[in-house]
N, CA and C atoms as a LAMMPS dump frame, in Angstrom:
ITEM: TIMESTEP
0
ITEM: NUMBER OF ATOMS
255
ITEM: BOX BOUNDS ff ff ff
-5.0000000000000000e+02 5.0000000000000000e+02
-5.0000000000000000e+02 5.0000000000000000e+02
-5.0000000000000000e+02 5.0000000000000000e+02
ITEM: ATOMS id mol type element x y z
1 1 1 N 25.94 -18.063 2.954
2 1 2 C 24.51 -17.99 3.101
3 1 3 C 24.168 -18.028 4.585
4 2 1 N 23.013 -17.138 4.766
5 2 2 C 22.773 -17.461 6.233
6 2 3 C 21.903 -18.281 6.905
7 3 1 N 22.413 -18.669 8.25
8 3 2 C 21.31 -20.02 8.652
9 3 3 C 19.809 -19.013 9.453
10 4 1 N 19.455 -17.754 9.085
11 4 2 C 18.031 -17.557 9.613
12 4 3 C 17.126 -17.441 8.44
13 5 1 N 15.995 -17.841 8.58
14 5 2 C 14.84 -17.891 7.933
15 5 3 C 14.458 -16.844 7.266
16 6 1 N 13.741 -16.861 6.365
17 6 2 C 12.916 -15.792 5.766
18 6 3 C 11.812 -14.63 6.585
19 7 1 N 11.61 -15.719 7.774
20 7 2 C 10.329 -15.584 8.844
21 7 3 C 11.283 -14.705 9.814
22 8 1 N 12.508 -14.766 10.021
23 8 2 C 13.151 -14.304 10.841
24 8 3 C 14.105 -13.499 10.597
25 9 1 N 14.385 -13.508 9.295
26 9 2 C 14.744 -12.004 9.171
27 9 3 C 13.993 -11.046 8.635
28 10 1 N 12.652 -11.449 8.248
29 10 2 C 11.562 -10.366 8.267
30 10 3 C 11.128 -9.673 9.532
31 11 1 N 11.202 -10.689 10.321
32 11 2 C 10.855 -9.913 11.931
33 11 3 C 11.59 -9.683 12.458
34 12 1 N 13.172 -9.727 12.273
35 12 2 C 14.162 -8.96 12.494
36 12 3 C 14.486 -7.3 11.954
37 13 1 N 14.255 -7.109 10.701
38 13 2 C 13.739 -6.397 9.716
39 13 3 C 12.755 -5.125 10.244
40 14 1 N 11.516 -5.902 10.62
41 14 2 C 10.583 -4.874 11.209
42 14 3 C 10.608 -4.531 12.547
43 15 1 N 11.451 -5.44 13.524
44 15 2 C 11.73 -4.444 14.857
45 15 3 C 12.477 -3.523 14.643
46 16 1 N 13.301 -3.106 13.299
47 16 2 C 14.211 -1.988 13.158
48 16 3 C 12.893 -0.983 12.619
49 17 1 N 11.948 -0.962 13.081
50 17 2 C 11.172 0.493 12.253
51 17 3 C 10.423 0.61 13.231
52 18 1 N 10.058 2.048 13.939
53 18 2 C 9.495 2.192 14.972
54 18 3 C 7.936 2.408 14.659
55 19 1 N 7.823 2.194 15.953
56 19 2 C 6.079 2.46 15.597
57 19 3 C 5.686 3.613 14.665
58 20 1 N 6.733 4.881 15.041
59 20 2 C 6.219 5.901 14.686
60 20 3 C 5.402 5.715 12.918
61 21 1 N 6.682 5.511 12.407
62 21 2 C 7.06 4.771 10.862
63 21 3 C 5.718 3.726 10.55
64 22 1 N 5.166 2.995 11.375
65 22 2 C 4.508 2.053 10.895
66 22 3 C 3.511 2.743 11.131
67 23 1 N 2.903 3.721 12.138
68 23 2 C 1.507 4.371 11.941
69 23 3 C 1.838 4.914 10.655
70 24 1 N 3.047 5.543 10.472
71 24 2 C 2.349 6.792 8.851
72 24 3 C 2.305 5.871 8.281
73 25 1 N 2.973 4.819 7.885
74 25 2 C 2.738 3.872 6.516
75 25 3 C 1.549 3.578 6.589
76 26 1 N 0.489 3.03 7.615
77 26 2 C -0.834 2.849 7.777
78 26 3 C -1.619 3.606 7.602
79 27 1 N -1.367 5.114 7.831
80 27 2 C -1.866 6.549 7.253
81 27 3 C -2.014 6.77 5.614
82 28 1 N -1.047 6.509 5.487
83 28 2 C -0.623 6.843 4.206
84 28 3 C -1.389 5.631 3.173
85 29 1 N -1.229 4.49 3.428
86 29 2 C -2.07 3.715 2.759
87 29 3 C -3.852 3.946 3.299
88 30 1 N -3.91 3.605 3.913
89 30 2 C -5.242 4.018 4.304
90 30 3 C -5.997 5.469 3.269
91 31 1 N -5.153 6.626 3.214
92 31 2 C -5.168 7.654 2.827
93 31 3 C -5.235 7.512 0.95
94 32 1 N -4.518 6.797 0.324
95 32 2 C -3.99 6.499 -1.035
96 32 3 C -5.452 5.751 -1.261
97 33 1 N -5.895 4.466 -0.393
98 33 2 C -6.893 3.617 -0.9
99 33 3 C -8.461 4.594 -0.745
100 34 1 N -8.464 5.712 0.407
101 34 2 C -9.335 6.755 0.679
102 34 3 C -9.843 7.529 -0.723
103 35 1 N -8.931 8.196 -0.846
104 35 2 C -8.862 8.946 -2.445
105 35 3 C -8.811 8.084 -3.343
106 36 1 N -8.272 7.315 -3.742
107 36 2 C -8.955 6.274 -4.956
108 36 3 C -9.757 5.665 -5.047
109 37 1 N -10.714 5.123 -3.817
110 37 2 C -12.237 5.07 -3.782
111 37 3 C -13.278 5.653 -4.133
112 38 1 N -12.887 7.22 -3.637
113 38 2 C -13.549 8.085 -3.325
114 38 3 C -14.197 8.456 -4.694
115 39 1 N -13.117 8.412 -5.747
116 39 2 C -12.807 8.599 -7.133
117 39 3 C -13.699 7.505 -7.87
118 40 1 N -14.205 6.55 -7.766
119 40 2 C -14.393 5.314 -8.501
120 40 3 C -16.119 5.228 -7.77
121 41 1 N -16.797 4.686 -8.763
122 41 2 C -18.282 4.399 -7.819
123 41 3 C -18.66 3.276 -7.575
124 42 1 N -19.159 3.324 -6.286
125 42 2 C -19.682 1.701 -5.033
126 42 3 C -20.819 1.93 -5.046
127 43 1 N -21.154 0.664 -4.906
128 43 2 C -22.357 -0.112 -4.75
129 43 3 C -22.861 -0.006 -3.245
130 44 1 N -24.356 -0.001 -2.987
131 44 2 C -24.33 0.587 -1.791
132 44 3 C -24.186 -0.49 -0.591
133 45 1 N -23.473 -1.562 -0.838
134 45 2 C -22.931 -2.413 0.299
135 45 3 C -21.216 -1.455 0.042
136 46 1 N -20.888 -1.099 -0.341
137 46 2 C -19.228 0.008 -0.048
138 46 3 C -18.116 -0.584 -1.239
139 47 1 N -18.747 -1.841 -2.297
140 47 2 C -17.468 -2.504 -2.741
141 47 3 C -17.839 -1.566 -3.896
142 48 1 N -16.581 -1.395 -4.964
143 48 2 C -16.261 -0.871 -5.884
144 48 3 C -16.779 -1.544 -6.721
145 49 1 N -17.71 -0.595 -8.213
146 49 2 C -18.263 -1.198 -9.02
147 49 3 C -17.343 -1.344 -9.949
148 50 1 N -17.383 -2.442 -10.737
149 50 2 C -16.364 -2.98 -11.499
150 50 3 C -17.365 -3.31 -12.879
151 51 1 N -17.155 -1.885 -13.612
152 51 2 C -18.532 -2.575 -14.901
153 51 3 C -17.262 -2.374 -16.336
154 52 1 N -18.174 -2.076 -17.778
155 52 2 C -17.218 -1.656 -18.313
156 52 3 C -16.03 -1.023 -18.666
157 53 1 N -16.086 0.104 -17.338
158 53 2 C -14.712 1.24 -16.888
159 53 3 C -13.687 0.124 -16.857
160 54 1 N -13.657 -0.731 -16.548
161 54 2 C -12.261 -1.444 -15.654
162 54 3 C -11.08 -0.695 -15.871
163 55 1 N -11.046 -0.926 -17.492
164 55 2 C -9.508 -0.248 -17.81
165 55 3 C -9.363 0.961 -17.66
166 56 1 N -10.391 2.018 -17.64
167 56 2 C -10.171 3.415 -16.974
168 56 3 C -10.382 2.972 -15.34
169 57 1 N -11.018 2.832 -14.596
170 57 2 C -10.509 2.297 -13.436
171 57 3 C -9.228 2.187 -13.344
172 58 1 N -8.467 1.242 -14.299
173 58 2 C -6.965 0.359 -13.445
174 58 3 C -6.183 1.708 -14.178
175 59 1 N -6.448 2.346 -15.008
176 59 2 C -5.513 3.788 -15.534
177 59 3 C -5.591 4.56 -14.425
178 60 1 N -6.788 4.845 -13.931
179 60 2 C -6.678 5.901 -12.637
180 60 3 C -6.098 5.129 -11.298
181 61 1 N -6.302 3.864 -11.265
182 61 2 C -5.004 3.407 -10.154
183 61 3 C -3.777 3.72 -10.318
184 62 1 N -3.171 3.603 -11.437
185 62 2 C -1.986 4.013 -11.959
186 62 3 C -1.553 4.939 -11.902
187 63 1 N -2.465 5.847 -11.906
188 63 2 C -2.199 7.463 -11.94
189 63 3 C -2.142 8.039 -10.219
190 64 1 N -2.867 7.172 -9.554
191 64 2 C -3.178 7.219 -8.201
192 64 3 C -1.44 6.711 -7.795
193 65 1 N -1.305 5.346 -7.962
194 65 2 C 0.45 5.197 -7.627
195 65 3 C 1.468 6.137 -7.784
196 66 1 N 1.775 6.884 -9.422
197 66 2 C 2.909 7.254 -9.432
198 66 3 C 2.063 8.607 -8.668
199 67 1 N 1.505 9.128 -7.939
200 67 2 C 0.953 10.435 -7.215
201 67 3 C 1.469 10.219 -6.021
202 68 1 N 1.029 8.676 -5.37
203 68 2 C 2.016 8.669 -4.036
204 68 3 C 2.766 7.804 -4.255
205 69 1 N 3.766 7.27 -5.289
206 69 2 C 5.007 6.69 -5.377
207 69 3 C 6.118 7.296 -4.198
208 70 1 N 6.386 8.833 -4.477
209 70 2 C 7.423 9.186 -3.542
210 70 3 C 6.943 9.484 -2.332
211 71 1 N 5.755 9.386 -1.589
212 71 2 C 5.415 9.073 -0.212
213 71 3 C 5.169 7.43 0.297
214 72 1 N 5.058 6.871 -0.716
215 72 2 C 4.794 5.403 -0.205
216 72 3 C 6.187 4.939 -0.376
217 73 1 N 7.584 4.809 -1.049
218 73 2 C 8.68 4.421 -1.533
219 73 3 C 9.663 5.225 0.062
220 74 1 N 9.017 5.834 0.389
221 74 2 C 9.767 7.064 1.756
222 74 3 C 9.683 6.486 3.111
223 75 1 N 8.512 5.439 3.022
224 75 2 C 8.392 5.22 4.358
225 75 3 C 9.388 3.6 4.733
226 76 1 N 10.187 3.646 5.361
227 76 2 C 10.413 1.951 5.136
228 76 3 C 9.714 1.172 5.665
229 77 1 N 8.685 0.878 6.412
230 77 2 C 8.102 -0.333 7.037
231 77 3 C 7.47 -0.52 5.543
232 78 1 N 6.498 0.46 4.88
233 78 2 C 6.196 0.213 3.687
234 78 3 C 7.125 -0.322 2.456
235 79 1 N 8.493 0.014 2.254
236 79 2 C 9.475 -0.654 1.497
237 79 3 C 9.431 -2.091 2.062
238 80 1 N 9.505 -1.878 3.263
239 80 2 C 9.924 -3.283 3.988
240 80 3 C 8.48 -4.475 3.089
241 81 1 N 7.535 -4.16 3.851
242 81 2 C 5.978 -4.68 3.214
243 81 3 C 6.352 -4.713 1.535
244 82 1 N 6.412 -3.528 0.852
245 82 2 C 6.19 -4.585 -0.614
246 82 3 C 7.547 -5.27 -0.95
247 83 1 N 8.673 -4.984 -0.489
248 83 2 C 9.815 -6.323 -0.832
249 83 3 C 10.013 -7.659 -0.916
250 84 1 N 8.87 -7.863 0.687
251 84 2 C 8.339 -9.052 1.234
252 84 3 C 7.52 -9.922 0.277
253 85 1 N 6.267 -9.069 -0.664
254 85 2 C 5.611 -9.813 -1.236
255 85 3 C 6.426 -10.569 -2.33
């Protein structure tokens, strides 16, 4: 077993991914949460209305994931990020 931390080999972890990598992952999410907003209707303070739809709501999230599964699963800072959670 090894003697570094969780804290430290996560930030060991992410100095191996260059910036480049971490802008698209930020693109790319940014982009995924863009279009699935866009899709769903807000209230005019910007938050998502959450009425009887829910479960068609959380179906079209779903449908929204496996759409960018193989662009979000591609990037590693993003692998890196959901492993972590």
């Amino acid at each position: 077993m090894s003697d570094t931390t969780f804290a430290e080999r996560e930030t060991e972890e992410s100095t191996d991914v260059s910036e480049e990598v971490v802008d698209e992952g930020v693109q790319l999410i940014n982009e995924f949460f863009e279009e699935w907003l866009g899709r769903e209707q807000r209230r005019n303070d910007g938050d998502v209305e959450m009425t009887d739809e829910s479960e068609e709501s959380i179906r079209r999230l779903k449908e929204q994931v496996e759409k960018f599964a193989p662009r979000l699963e591609g990037n590693l800072w993003l692998r890196n990020v959901i492993a972590s959670l």
